[in-house]
N, C-alpha and C positions, 0 to 999 in steps of 0.2 A: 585640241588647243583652242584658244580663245583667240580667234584670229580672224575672224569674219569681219572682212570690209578694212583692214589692216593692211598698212604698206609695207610691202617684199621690197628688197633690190638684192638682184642677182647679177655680181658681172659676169663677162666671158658668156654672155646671154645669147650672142648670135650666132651660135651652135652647139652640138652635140651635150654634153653633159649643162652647161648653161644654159642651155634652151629647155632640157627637160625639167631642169629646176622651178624655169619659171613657170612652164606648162601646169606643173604640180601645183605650186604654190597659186597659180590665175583658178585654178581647179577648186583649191579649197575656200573658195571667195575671195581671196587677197586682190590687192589693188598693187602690179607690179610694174616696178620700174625695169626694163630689161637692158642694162648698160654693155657696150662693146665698142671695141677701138675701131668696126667697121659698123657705122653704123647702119649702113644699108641691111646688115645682116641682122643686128637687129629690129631693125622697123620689120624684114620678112616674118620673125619671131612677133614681135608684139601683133601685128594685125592680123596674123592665123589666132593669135588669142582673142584678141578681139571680134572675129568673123565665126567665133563659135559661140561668143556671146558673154566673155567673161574681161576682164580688164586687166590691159599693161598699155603702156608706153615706154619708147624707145630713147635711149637718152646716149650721146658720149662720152667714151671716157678710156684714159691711155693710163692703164694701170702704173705704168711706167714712170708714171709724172706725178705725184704729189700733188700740186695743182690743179691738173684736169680731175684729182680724185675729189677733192676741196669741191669743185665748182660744182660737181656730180652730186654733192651732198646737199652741198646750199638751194640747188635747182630740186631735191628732192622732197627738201623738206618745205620748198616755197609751194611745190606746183601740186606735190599729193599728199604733205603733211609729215610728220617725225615716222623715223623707217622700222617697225614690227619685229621684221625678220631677217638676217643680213646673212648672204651667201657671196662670201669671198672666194670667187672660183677662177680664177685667173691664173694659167701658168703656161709655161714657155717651154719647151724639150731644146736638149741639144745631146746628141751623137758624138762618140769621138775616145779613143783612150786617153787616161789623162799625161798621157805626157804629150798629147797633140793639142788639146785643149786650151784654148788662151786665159788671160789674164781677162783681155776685153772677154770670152765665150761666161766665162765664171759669173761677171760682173752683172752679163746684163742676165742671164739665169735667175741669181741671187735676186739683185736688184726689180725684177717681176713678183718672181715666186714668194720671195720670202718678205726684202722690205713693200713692195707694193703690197701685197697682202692684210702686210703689221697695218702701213698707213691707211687703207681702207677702211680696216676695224676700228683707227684712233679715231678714225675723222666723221666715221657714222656712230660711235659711242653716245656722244652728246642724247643724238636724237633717239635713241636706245632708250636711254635713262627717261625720256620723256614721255615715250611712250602706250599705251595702256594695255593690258592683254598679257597673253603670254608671249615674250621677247627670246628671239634668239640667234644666235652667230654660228653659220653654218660654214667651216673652212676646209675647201678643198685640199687635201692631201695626197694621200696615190699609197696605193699596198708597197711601192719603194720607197717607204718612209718607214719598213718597217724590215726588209733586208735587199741586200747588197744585188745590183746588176752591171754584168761588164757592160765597158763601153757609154755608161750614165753615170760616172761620178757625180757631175756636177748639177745632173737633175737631181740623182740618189742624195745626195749631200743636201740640197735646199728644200727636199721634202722633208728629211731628216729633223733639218732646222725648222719648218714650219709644222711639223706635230709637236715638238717640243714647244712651239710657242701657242697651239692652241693648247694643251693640255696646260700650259700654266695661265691662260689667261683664264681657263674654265674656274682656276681654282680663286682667283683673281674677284673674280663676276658673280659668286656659288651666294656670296650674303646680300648681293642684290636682286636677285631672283633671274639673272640674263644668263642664259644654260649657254653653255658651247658643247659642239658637236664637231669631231672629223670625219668627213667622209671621204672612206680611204678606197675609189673604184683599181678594178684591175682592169684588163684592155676592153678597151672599145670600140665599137665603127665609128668615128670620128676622124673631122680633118684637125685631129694636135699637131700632125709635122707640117702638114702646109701652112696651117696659122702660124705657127712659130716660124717659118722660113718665114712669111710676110711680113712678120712683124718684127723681123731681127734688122737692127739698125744696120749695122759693117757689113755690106755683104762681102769686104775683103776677108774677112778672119773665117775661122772654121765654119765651113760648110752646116746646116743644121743634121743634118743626115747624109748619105751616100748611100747606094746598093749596098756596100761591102757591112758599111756601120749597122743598116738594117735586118741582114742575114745574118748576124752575130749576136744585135740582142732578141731575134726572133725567137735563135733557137735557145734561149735564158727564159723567154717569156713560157709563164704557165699560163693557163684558167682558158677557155672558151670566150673569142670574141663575142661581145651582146652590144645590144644596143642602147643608148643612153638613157630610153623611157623606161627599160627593164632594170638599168641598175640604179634609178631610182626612186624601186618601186616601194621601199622598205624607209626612205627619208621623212615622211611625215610623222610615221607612228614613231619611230626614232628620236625626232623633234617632240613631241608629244610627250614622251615617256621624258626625257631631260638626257639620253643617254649618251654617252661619252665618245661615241665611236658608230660610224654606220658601215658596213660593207657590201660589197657588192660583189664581189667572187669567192662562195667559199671555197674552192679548191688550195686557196693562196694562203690557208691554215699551214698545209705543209712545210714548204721553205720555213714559214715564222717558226711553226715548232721546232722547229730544226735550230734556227739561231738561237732559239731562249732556251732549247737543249742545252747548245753548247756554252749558255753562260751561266746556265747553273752548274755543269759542272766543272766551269771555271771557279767558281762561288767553293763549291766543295773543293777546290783543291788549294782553296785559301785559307781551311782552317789548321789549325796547329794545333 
């Protein structure tokens, strides 16, 4: 790609799969901004990029809020210029069957995962179109955007909702030349349940996790834990090529064949 000395922003930058993002993209020459609602966490991230000699800066921002996402943009485009490459990678877990699960557990799920997300992508759009290079929007999804796990409705559900909204914005952006991509990892050594406990407002409503919630979708979980510099060791050339979807575990072919098994022969048992 056409990317050398081009501005990244990566949220969810101040760890695990956000951190490897920006490691990648500080790697390929880019000038990255590494945003996080902690940001100590991210300045840890940007100055190991920096101390190997390649370029980020640390910025905040509470995906959560609309505003802090605005301010994040205006401050990107003042301080490194119009954003290259955009990595929407921000999400929240939450635990629980869904008849335990709140109204508030739903909301603020949704409300990260999915409208945070959309609004990240309206708000850095602009500076997309401005541009120069090859441009692209990278949005984090998860292989349960693609079948069902107990105990995760309400994650399973706003993954669900956010491949559906990168695959119609790809389709969206395809005569502007701004490719979109999901990258849909399976597990990782990452803190997702701790971030997401910290970051969940109510600590009266449903817990983020339990022991009990944890042993339940462990044993639903497939693929081999890795670690986030390995699963995305495959995103550039991905980006590169323009291509629709990036993975990171293939073992998680299984389950999916399975469900698109049984909707083709759902499919055949509609004809007459």
């Amino acid at each position: 790609m056409n990317i050398q000395g081009g501005v990244a922003v990566v949220t969810g930058a101040g760890s695990g799969l956000g951190a490897a993002l920006a490691r990648r993209l500080a790697g390929a020459g880019m000038n990255v901004a590494a945003a996080d609602i902690a940001l100590e966490n991210a300045e840890r991230v940007a100055r190991a990029i920096r101390n190997g000699g390649e370029a980020a800066v640390a910025m905040p921002v509470d995906i959560g809020s609309e505003d802090s996402i605005g301010a994040l943009a205006q401050r990107v485009e003042r301080d490194l210029g119009p954003c290259q490459i955009l990595c929407a990678n921000v999400g929240v877990q939450q635990f629980g069957t869904a008849e335990e699960l709140t109204r508030a557990d739903w909301e603020w799920v949704f409300g990260v995962n999915v409208f945070g997300s959309v609004a990240t992508t309206r708000l850095f759009l602009p500076q997309l179109r401005k541009a120069t290079g090859d441009r692209r929007i990278l949005i984090t999804t998860s292989t349960s955007a693609l079948y069902p796990a107990s105990h995760m409705s309400a994650y399973v559900s706003s993954k669900y909702a956010l491949l559906g909204f990168a695959e119609s914005l790809r389709l969206e952006l395809a005569d502007e030349g701004i490719g979109v991509c999901s990258i849909l990892p399976g597990p990782m050594s990452t803190t997702h349940l701790e971030s997401s406990r910290a970051a969940k407002p109510d600590g009266s409503s449903t817990p983020v996790f339990t022991p009990e919630s944890i042993a339940v979708v462990a044993r639903g979980a497939g693929g081999e834990m890795i670690d986030p510099d390995e699963a995305t060791r495959n995103v550039l050339d991905d980006l590169a090529a323009d291509h629709p979807y990036t993975i990171t575990h293939y073992e998680h072919h299984e389950p999916i064949e399975a469900r698109f098994g049984a909707l083709r022969e759902a499919f055949e048992r509609s004809k007459r």
